[in-house]
TIVO-294384 format. One record per residue: x, y, z of N, C-alpha, C in turn; residue number from 1. Coordinates in steps of 0.001 Angstrom, whole numbers, plus 500000, padded with zeros to 6 digits. Layout:
# residues N
<tipa><n_c1>X</n_c1><n_c2>Y</n_c2><n_c3>Z</n_c3><ca_c1>X</ca_c1><ca_c2>Y</ca_c2><ca_c3>Z</ca_c3><c_c1>X</c_c1><c_c2>Y</c_c2><c_c3>Z</c_c3><seq>NUM</seq></tipa>
...
# end
This chain:
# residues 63
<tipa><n_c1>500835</n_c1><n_c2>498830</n_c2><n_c3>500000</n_c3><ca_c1>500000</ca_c1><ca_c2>500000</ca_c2><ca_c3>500000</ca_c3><c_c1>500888</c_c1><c_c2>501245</c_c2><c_c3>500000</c_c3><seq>1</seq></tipa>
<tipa><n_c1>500742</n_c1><n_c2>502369</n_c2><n_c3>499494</n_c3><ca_c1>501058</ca_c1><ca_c2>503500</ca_c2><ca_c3>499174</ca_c3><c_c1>500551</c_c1><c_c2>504985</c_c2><c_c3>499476</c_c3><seq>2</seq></tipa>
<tipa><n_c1>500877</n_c1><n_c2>505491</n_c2><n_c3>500691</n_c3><ca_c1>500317</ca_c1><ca_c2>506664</ca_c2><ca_c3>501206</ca_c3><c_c1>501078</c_c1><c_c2>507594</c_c2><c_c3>500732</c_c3><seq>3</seq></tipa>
<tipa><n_c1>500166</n_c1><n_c2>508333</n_c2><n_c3>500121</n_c3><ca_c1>500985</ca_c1><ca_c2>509677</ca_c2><ca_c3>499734</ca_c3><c_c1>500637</c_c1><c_c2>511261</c_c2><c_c3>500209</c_c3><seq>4</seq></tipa>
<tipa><n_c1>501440</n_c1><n_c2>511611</n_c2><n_c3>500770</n_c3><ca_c1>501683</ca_c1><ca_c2>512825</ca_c2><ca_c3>501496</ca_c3><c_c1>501350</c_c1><c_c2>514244</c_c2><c_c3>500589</c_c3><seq>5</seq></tipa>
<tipa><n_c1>502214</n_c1><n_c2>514453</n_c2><n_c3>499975</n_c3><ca_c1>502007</ca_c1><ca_c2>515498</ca_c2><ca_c3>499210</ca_c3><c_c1>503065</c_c1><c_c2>514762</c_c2><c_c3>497630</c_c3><seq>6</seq></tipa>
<tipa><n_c1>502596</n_c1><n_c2>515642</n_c2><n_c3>496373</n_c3><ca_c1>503065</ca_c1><ca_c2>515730</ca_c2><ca_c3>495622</ca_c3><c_c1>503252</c_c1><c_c2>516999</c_c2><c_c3>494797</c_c3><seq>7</seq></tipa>
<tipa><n_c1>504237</n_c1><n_c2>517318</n_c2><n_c3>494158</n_c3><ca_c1>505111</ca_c1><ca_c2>518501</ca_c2><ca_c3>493627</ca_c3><c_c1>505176</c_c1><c_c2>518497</c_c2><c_c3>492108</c_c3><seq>8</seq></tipa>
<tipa><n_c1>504727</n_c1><n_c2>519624</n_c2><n_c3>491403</n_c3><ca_c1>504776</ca_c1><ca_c2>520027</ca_c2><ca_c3>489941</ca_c3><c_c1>505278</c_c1><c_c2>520811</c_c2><c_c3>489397</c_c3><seq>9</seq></tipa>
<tipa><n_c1>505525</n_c1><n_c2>520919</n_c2><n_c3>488277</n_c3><ca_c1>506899</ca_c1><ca_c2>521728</ca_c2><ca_c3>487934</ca_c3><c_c1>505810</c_c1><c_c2>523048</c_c2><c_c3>487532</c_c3><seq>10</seq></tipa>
<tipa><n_c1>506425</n_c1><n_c2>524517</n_c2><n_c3>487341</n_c3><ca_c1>505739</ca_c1><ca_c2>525260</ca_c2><ca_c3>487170</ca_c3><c_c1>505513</c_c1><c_c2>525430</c_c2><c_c3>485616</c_c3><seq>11</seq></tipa>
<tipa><n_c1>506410</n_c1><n_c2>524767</n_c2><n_c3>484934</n_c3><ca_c1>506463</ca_c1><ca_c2>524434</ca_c2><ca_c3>483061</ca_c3><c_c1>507206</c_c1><c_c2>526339</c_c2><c_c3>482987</c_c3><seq>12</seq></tipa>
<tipa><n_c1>507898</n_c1><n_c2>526645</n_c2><n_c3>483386</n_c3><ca_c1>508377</ca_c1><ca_c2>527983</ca_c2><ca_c3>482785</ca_c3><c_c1>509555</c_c1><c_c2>527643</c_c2><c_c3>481940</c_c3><seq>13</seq></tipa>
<tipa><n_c1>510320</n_c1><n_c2>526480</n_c2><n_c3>482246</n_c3><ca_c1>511158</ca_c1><ca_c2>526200</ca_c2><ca_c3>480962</ca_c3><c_c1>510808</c_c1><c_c2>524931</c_c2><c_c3>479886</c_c3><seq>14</seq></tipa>
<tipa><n_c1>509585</n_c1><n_c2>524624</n_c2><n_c3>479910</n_c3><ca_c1>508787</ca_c1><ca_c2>523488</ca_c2><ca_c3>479049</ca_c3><c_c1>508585</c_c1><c_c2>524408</c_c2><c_c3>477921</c_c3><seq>15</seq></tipa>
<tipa><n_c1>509355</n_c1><n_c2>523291</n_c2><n_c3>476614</n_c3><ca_c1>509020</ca_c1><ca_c2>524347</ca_c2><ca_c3>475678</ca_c3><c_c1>507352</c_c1><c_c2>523774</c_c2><c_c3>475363</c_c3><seq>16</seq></tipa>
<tipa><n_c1>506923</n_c1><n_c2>524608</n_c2><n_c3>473940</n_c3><ca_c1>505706</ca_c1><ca_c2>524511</ca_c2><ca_c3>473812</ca_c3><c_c1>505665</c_c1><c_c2>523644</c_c2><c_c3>472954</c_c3><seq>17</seq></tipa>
<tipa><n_c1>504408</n_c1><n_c2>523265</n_c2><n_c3>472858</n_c3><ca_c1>503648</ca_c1><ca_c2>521551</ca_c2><ca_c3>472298</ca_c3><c_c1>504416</c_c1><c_c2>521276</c_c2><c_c3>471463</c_c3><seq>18</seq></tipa>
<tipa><n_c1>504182</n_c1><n_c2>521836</n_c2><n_c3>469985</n_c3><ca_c1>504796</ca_c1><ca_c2>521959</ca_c2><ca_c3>468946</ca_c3><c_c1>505988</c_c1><c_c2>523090</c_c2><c_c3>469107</c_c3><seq>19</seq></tipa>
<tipa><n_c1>507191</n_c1><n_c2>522469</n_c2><n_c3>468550</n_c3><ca_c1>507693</ca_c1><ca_c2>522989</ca_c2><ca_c3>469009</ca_c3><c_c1>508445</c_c1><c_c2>523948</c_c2><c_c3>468305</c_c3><seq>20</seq></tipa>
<tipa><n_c1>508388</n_c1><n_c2>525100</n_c2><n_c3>468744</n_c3><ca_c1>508494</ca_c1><ca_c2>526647</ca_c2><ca_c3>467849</ca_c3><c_c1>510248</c_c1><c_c2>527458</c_c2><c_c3>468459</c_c3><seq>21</seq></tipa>
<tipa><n_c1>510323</n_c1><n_c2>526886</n_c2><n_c3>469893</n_c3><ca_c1>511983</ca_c1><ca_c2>527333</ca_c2><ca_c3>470178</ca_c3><c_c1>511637</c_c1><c_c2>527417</c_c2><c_c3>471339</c_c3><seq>22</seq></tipa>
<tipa><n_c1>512767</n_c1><n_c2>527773</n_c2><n_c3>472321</n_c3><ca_c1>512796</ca_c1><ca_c2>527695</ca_c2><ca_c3>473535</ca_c3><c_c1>511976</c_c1><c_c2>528708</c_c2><c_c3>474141</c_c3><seq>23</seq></tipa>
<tipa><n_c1>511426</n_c1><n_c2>528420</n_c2><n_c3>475546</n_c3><ca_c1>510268</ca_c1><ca_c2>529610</ca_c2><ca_c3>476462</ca_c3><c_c1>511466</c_c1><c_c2>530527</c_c2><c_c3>476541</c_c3><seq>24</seq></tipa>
<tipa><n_c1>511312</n_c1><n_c2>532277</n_c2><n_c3>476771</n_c3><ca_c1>512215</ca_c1><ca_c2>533116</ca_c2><ca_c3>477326</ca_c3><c_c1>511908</c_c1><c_c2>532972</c_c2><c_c3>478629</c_c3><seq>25</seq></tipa>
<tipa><n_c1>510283</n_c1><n_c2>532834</n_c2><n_c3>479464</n_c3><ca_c1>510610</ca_c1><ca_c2>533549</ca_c2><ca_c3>480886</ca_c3><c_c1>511552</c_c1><c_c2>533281</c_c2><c_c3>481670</c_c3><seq>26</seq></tipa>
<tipa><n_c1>511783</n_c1><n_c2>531970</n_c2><n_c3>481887</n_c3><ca_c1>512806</ca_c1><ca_c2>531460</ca_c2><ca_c3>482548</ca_c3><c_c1>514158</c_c1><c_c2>532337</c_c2><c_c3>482597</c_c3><seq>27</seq></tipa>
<tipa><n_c1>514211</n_c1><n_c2>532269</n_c2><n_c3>481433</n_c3><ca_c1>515725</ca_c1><ca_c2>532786</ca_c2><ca_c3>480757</ca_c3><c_c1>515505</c_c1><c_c2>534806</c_c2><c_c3>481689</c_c3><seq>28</seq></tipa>
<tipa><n_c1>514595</n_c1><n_c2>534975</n_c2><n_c3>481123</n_c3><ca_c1>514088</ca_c1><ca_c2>536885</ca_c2><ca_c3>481339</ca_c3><c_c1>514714</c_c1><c_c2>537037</c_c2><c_c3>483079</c_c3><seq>29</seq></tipa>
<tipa><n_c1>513504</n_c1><n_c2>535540</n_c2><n_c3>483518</n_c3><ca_c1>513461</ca_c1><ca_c2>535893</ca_c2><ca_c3>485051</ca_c3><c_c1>515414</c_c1><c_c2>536019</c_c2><c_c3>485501</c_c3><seq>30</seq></tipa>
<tipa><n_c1>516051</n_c1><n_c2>534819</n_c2><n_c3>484993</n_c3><ca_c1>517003</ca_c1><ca_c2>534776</ca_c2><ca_c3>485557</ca_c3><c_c1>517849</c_c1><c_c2>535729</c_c2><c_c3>485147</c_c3><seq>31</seq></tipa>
<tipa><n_c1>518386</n_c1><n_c2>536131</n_c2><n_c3>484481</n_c3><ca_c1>518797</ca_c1><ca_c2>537664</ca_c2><ca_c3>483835</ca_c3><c_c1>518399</c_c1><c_c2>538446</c_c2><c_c3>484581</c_c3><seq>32</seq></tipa>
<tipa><n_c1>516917</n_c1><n_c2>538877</n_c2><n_c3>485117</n_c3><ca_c1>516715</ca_c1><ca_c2>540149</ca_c2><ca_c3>485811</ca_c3><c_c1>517083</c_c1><c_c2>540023</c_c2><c_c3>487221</c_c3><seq>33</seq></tipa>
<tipa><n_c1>517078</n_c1><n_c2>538650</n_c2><n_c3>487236</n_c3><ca_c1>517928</ca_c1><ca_c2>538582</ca_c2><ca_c3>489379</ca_c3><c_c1>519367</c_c1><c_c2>538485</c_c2><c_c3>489532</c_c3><seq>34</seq></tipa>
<tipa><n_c1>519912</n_c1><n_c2>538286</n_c2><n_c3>488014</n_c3><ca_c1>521239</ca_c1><ca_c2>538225</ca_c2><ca_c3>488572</ca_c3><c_c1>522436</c_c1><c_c2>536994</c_c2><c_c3>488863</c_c3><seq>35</seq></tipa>
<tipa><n_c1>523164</n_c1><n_c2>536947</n_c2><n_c3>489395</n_c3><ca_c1>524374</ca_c1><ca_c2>536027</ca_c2><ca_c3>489446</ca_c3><c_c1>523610</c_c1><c_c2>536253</c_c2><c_c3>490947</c_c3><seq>36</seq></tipa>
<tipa><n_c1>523518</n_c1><n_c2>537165</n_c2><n_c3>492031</n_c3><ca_c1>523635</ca_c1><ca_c2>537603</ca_c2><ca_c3>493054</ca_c3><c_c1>522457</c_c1><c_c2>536598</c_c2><c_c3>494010</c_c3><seq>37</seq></tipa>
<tipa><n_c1>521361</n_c1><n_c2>537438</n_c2><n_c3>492744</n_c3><ca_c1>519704</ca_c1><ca_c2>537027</ca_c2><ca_c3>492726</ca_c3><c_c1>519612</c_c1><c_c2>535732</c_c2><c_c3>492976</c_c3><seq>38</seq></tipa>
<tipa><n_c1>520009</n_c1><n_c2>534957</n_c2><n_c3>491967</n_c3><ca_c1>520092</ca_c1><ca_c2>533420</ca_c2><ca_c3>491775</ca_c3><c_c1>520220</c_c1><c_c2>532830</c_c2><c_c3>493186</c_c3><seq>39</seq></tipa>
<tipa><n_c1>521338</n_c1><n_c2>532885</n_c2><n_c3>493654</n_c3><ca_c1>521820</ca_c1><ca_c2>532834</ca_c2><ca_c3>494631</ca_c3><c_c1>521397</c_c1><c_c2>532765</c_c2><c_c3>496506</c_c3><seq>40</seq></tipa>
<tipa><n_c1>520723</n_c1><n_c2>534046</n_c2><n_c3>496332</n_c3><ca_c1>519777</ca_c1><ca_c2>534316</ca_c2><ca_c3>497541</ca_c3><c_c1>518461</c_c1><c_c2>534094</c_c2><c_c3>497228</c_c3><seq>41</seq></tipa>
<tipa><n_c1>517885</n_c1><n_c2>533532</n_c2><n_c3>495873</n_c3><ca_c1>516759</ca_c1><ca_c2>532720</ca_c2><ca_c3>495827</ca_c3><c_c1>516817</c_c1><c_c2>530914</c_c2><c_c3>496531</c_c3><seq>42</seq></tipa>
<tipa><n_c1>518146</n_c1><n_c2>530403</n_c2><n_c3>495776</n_c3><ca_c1>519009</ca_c1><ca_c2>529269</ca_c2><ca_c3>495892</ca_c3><c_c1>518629</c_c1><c_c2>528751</c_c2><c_c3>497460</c_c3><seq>43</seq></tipa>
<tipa><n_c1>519217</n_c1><n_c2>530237</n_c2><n_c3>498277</n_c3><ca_c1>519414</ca_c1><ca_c2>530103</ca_c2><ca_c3>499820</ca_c3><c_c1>518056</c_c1><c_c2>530045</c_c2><c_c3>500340</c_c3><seq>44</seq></tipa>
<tipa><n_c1>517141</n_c1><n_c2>530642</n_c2><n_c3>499776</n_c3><ca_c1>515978</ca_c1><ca_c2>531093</ca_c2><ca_c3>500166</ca_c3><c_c1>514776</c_c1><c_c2>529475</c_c2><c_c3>500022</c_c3><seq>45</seq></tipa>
<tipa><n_c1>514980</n_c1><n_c2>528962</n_c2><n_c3>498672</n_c3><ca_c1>514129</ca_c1><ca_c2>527772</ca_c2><ca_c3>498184</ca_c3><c_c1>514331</c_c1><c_c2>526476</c_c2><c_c3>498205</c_c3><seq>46</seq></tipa>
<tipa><n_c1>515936</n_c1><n_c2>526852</n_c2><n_c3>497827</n_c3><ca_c1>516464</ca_c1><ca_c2>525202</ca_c2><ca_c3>497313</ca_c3><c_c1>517528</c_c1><c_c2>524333</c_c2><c_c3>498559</c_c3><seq>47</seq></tipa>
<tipa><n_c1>517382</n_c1><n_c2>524814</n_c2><n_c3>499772</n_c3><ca_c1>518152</ca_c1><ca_c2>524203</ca_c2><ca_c3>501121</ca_c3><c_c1>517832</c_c1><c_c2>522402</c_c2><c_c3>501369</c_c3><seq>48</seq></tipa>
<tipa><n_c1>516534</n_c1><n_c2>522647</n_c2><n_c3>501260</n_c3><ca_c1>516060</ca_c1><ca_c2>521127</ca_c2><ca_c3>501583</ca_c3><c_c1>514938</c_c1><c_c2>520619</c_c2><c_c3>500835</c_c3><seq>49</seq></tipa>
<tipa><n_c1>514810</n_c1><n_c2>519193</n_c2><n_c3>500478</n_c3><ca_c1>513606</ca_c1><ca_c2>518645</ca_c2><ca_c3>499831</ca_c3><c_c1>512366</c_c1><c_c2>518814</c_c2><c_c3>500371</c_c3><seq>50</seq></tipa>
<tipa><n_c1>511581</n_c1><n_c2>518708</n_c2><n_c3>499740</n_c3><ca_c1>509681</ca_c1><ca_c2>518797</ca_c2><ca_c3>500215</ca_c3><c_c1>509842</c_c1><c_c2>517741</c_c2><c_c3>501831</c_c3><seq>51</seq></tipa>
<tipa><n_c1>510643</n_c1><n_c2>516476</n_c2><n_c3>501734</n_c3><ca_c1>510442</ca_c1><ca_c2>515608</ca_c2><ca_c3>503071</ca_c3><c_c1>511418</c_c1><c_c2>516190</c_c2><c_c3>504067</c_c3><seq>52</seq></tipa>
<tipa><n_c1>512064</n_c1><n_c2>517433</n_c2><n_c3>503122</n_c3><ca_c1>512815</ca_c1><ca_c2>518006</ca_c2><ca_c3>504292</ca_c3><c_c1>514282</c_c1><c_c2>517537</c_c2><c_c3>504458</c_c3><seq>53</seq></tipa>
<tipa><n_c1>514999</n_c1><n_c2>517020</n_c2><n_c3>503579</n_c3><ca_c1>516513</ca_c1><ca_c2>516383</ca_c2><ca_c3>503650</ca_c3><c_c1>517416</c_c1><c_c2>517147</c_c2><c_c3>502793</c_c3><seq>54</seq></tipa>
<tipa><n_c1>518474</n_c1><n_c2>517813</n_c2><n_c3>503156</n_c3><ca_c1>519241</ca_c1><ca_c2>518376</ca_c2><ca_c3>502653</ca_c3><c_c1>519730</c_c1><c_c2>518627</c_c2><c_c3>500700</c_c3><seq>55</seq></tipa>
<tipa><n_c1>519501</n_c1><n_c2>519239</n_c2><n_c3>499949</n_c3><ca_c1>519930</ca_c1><ca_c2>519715</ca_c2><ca_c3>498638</ca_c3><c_c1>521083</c_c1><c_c2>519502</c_c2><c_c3>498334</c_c3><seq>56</seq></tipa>
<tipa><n_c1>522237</n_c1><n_c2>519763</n_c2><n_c3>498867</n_c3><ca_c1>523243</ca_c1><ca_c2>519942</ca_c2><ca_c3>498461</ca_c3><c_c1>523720</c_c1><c_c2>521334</c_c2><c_c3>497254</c_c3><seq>57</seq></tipa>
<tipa><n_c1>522879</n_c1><n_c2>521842</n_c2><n_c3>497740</n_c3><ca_c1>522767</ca_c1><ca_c2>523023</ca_c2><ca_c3>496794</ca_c3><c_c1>523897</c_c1><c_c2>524184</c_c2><c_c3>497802</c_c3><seq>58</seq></tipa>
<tipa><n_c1>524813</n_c1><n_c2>524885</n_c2><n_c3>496661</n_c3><ca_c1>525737</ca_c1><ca_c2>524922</ca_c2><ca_c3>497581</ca_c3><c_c1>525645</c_c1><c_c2>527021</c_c2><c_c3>497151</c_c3><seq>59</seq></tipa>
<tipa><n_c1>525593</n_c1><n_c2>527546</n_c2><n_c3>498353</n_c3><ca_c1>525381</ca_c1><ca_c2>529005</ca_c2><ca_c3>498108</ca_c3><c_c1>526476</c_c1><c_c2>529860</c_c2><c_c3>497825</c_c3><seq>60</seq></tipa>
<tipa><n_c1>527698</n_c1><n_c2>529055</n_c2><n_c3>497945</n_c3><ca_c1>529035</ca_c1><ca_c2>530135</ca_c2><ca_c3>498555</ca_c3><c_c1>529470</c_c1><c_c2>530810</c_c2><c_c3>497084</c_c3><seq>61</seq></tipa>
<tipa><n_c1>529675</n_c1><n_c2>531781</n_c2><n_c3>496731</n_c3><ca_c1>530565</ca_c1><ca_c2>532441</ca_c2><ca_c3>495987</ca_c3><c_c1>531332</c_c1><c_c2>531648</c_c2><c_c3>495341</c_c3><seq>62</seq></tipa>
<tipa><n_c1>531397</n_c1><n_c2>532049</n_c2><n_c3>493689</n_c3><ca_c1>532350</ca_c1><ca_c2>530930</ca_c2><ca_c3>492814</ca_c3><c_c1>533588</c_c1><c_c2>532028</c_c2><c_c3>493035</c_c3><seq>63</seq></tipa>
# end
């Protein structure tokens, strides 16, 4: 048996479209307008730990 808690969907901002005509910009727009910096303190902000809560490995420090 299989209990499921929650499940997670992608928001499709870099899914290109059906047929396919070229790559989505927003993705691309959004990340351009936040930055090297932006990225970063979103990174710190979202990507620390999984939905069950276990570490990313997502690493924040300055290249």
């Amino acid at each position: 048996m299989l209990n499921i808690e929650i499940v997670q969907t992608s928001c499709g901002m870099a899914v290109p479209l059906f047929d396919y005509q070229g790559e989505r910009e927003l993705l691309r727009d959004w990340a351009e307008k936040k930055g090297e910096e932006g990225i970063r303190a979103y990174w710190a902000e979202k990507n620390q730990v999984t939905l069950d809560g276990k570490p990313t490995g997502v690493l924040c420090k300055p290249t």
